[in-house]
C-alpha positions as CSV (number, residue, x, y, z in Angstrom):
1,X,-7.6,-8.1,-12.5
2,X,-4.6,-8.2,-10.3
3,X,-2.1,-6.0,-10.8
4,X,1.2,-7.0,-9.0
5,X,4.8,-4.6,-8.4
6,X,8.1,-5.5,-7.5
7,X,9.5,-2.8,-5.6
8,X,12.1,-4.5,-3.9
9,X,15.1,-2.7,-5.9
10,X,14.2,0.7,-4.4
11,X,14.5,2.0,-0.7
12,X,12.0,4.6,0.9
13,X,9.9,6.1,0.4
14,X,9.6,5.2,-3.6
15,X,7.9,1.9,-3.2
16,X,5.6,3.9,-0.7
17,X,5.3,6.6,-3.6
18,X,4.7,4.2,-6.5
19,X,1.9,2.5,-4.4
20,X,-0.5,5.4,-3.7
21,X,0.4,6.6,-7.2
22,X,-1.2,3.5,-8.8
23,X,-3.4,3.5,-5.8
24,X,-5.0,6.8,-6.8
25,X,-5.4,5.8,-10.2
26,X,-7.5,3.1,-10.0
27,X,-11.0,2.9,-8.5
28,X,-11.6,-0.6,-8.1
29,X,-8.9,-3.3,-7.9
30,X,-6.3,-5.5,-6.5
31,X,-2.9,-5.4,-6.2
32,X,0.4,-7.5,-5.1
33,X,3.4,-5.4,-4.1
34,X,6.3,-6.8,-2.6
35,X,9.0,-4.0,-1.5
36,X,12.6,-4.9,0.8
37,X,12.4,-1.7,3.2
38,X,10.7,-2.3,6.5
39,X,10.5,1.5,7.1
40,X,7.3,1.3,4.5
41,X,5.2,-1.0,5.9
42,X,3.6,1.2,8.8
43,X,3.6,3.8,6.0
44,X,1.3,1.8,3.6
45,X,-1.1,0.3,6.5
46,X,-2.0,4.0,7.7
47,X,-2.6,4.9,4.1
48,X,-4.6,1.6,3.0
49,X,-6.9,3.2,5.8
50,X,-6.8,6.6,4.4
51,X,-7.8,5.4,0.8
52,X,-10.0,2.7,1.8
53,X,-8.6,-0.5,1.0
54,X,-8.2,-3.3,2.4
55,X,-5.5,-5.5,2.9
56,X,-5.8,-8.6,2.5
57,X,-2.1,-10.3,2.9
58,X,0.6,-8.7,4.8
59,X,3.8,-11.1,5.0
60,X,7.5,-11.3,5.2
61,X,9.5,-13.9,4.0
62,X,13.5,-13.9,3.7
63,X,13.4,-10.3,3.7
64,X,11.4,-9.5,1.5
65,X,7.4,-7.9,2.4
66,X,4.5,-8.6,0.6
67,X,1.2,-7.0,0.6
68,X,-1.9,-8.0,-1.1
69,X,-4.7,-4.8,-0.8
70,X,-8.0,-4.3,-2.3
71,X,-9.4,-1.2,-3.3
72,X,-13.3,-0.4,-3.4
73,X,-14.7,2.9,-4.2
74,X,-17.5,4.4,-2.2
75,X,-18.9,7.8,-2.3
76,X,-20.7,7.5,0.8
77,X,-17.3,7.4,2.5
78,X,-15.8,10.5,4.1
79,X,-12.2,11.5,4.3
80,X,-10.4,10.1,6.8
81,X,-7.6,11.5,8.5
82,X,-4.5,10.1,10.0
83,X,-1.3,10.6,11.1
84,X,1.8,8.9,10.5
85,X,3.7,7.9,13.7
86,X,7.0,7.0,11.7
87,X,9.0,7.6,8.1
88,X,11.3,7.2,5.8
């Protein structure tokens, strides 16, 4: 099942919020998110990493980003840690 979220009425960090919220919910699964505020993208990428997903689409079209990721559990994965070079 897909799961899709239009975030493009809020400004950062909430769409970046509302992602790893649903994000840590869910074990398995996909989901569309289109957001407006470019200042979240390098914020999502560095945490698909960290919560091992994958993305599978990441576009722009008349301003407005959309990002298609995959989660997969695994308990053989480790923690990763990472640092954000940019914010909000």
């Amino acid at each position: 099942m897909i799961e899709e979220m239009d975030l493009t009425l809020f400004d950062c960090p909430e769409p970046f919020m509302k992602v790893v919220t649903k994000l840590m919910k869910i074990e398995n699964g996909e989901l569309k998110i289109r957001y407006k505020d470019p200042k979240c993208r390098e914020m999502f990428l560095e945490t698909m990493k960290l919560m091992n997903c994958k993305v599978l689409e990441d576009s722009q079209q008349d301003g407005i980003f959309f990002m298609y990721i995959k989660k997969e559990s695994s308990s053989s994965e480790k923690p990763k840690k990472i640092e954000l070079s940019s914010g909000c």
